[in-house]
Structures are given as C-alpha cells and as structure tokens.
N, C-alpha and C positions, 0 to 999 in steps of 0.2 A: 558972665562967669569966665574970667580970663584962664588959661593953663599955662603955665610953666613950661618951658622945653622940655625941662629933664623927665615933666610928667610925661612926655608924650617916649621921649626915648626911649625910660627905663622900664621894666616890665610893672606895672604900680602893684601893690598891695591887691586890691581891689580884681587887677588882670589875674592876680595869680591864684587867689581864693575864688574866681571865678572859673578857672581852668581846672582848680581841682573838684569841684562841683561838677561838671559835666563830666568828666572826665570818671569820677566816679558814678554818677547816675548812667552814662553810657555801660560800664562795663557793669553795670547790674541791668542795663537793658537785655546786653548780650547772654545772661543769664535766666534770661526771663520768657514766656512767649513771644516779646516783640522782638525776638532776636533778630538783625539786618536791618531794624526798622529804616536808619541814615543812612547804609550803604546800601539798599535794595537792589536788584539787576533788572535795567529796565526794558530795554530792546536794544536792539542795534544798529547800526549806521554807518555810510560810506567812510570807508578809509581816505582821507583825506593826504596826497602827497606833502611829505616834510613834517608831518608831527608826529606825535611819539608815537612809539609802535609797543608801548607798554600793554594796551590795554586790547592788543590786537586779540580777535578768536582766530587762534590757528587754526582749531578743529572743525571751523565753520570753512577757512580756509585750503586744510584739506577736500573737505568735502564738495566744493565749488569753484576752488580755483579762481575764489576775489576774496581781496582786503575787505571786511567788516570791523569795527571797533566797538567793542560793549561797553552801551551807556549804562549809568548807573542813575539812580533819583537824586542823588547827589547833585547833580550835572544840572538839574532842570532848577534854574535859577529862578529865586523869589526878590522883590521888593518888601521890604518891612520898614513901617514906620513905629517907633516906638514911644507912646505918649505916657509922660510921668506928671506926677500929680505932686507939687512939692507946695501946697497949702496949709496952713497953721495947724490943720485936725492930722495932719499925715506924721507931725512929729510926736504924737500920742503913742505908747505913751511913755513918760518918763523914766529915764534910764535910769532905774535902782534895784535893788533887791532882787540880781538875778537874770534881770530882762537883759537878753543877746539883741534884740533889736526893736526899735518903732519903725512905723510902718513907712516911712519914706526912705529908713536905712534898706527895709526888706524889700521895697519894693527898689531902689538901686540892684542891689546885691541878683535880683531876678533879672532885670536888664540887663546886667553885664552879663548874665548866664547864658541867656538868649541872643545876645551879640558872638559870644562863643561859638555857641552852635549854629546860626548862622551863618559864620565864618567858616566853618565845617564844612560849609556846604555851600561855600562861592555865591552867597545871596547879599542883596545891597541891604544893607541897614541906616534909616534914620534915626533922628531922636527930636522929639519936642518935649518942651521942662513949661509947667505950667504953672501960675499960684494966681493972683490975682487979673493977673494977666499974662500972654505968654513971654515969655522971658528966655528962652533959646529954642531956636529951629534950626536942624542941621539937617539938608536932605539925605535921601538915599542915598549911599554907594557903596563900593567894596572893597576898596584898595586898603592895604594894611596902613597907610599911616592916618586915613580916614578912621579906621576902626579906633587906633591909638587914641585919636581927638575924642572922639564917643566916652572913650576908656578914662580921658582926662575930664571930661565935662563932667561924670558920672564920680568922680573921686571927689570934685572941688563940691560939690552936691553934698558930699558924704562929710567932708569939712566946714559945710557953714551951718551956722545956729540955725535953732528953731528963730522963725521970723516971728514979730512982735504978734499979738492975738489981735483980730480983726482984718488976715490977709485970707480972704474966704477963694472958694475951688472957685475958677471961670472955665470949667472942662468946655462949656459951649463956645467959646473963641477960638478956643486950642482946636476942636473939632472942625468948628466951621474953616478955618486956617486952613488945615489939612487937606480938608473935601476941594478947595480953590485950588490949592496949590498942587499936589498930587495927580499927574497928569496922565500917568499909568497905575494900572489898574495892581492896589499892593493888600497888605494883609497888616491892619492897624490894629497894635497891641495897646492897650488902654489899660495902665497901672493906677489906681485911683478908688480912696473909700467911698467916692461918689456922696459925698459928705455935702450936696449943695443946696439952699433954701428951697421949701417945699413949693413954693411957690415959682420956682425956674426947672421943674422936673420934667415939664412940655418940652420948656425950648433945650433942656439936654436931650432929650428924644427926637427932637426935631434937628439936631446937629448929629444924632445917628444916624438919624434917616438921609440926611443929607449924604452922610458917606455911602450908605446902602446905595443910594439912586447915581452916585459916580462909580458903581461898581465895585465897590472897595468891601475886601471880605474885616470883620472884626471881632475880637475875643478882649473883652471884659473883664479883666481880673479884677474881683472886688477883694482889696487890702482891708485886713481888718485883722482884728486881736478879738476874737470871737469870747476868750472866758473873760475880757472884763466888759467887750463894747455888746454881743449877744446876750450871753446870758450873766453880764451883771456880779458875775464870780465875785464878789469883796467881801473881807469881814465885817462880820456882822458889827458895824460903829456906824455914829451919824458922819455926813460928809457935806463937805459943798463942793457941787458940781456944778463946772465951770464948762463952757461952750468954748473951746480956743477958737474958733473965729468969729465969734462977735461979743464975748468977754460975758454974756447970760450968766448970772449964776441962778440955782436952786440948792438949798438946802433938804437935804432927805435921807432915810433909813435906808441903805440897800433890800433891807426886807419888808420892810412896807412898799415896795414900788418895783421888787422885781417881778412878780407875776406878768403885772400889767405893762411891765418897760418890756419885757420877752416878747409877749403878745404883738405890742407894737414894732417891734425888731422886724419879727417873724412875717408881720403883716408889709412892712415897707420889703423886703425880701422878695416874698411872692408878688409883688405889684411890680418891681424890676425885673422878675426872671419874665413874668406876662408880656412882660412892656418890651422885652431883648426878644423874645420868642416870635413874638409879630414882626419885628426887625430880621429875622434871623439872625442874630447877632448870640454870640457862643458867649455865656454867661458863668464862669469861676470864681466862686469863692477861694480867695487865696489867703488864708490866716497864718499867721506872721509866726505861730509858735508851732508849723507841722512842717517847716524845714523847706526844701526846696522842689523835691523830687515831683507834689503834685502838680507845682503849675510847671515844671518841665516837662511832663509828660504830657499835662494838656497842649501845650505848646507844640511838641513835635507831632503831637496827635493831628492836631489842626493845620501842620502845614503837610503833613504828609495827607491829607485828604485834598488839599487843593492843589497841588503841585506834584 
C-alpha cells in the first residue's frame, strides 16, 4: 500500500475525524466518573539535572529540601501492536440506504482513534493489515512522522475497493507473525469479524495462545453489524445470501431462518468468549452502528489496567 508524501505531511481527513473523536470522548470522560483516567498522578521521581522543571513538586520541595518531579500514567509507556482484518466479509456491508460505515471503514476509523490516544500518551504503536495474507507490517514506534505513515497506511485502506469475493480472513499468519516478531512484551489489538472457516477455529486459538505464551497482553474486538449479521434485522422478502469470501450462495426468508440463524449466532459467540476466557484474552463486541465511545473506552480501560 504505497502513501503519497502529501498524505504523510498534510493533516488527512482521517487524522483529523480521528482527533475529533477522542477529543470528544475525552472531554466526556472528564465529565464522567473516569475523570483523570489519561492523566492519572502516579508517583514521583528524582529530579533529574537539565530537564524541565515544569513538572517539579515545590511543596514536596519545601518540605525536604530535594528536587522530586511528578510522574504522571501518562509517562509509563506502552508498546501496542494493532492488527486489522481487511478480508472480503469486512467490507459488509454495502454502502446504501443510510449505512455511515462497513466494518473494515469502522474498524480503520477505531485505529486511528486509538493511535490518537496513544500518542497522548508517548506509547509506540504498530500496525499489521491482513486479508488473505499479511499484506503490511509496520513495527512499533513513536515518533510523529512514524504515526503520520500509520495515518497514511490507514487512509489508502479507507480508499481501495472491496477486494474481489474469495479473499478469506488468514488472522492465524498475522498472529503467528506478530507472536515471532514482537520481541517485547506489548498489548495486541485485534480488529476483526473473526469471519474464518469453522474448521481453522483451533489454529486461530492456537495463534492466540501463542501470543499469551510470549507474554503479550490482547483485546479482541469483534467487528460486526450486529442488526443484520446477529439478529438477522431484514425485511420480511426472499433473498440470496451470498458468503463474500468464498462466493456460497443460499436462497431463504429472513423469517423462516431467523430463529435458528440467532441461535447459531448466539451459540458461535459463547464458544469465542469460552475459548478468549481460557486465553485471558479481553473479548469486545465492537458493532459498527453504536459509534465509537465503546471500544474507546474499553481500550483505555485495558491499557490503564496494564500500565
């Protein structure tokens, strides 16, 4: 996925709907009980000759007669890898009639969020882009024109079509990638409808487990459009449903088949959240039409418990 200079210079579209997103969900933090949650006060620490003396405690200074500097949770830096799922089911679904986003726009639009706030808070941020195979790895880091590139990768995303039907989720390469490569111990956000043949459910688990046993904390956001992929929401007409990654059709009622399609929804649900619980792995439902605020907040939830 090549970027443009100017993408990288100019503030993109993208950056800046992304700045207003946290930006808003912070200042409703600060209204909220989580108020402090990003700038906590943590302890404090030798003053260190030649840096800034902003953040000096006078009054500890009075009281002691030594330089201490209050840290803040801010300070305590995180590595974060951020794995995107850009798979044939991810552009589900079709932009018409109102729909603000499918799920590979909403899941962008959350990573840039979370690069945001990241950045907030001097922590390195990766990206891996996945479909059939992985198709971009950026490590860790923190520098603003690092983040820029993040910011450019994640627009040209937002720009290319849906990929032809039959480019199915490989989350298990992208994972096992990661678990290799990731050599310090970071905090892997996992954007993905986890959309993969029933019969590779093991070895995605087994590419979890793999990060679990390098030490790597994980949060699961499962993308999804819950009123038509959960419960099946359509008008009552015949249809033919089509599988975007391997091109299956069935022909059916939505009312003949929602009982039973719920059921089994509901059933692969609970065998994921089981399956992440034995992992410890932090398991969100992230649905594409409730905005952004919940997996923000799960988000900083999770890193303010680890760091």
């Amino acid at each position: 996925m090549p970027i443009q200079q100017d993408q990288i210079q100019a503030l993109s579209s993208l950056e800046f709907k992304a700045r207003q997103v946290v930006e808003g969900f912070l200042a409703g933090l600060h209204k909220s009980p989580f108020h402090g949650f990003s700038v906590e006060f943590a302890e404090h620490r030798a003053y260190n000759p030649g840096e800034s003396t902003r953040h000096l405690d006078w009054k500890l200074l009075a009281r002691t007669d030594k330089l201490y500097v209050k840290r803040y949770e801010e300070e305590t830096n995180l590595r974060c890898q951020l794995v995107l799922d850009a798979s044939s089911s991810m552009y589900f679904p079709e932009k018409e009639g109102g729909i603000e986003f499918n799920k590979v726009e909403f899941a962008v639009h959350a990573a840039a969020a979370f690069i945001q706030l990241l950045r907030k808070q001097r922590d390195a941020v990766g990206l891996t882009v996945f479909g059939e195979h992985v198709r971009l790895i950026e490590e860790a880091r923190s520098n603003a024109v690092h983040l820029r590139h993040l910011m450019g990768h994640l627009e040209t995303l937002l720009s290319t079509q849906a990929p032809q039907r039959g480019i199915t989720s490989n989350v298990v390469e992208a994972l096992h990638d990661i678990a290799r490569r990731a050599q310090r111990r970071s905090l892997v956000v996992v954007l993905s409808d986890m959309l993969d043949s029933a019969d590779r459910e093991a070895e995605v688990f087994d590419a979890l487990q793999h990060l679990r046993f390098n030490k790597h904390d994980i949060i699961l956001f499962h993308v999804v459009d819950r009123k038509r992929e959960l419960e099946l929401d359509l008008p009552d007409r015949p249809y033919t449903f089509v599988d975007v990654e391997t091109g299956e059709q069935v022909k059916a009622h939505p009312g003949d088949v929602r009982q039973a399609y719920k059921s089994a929804m509901a059933e692969r649900w609970h065998r994921l959240k089981l399956k992440c619980g034995q992992y410890r792995i932090d398991l969100v439902e992230a649905d594409i039409n409730a905005g952004f605020e919940p997996v923000l907040l799960e988000f900083l939830t999770k890193r303010a418990k680890l760091y």
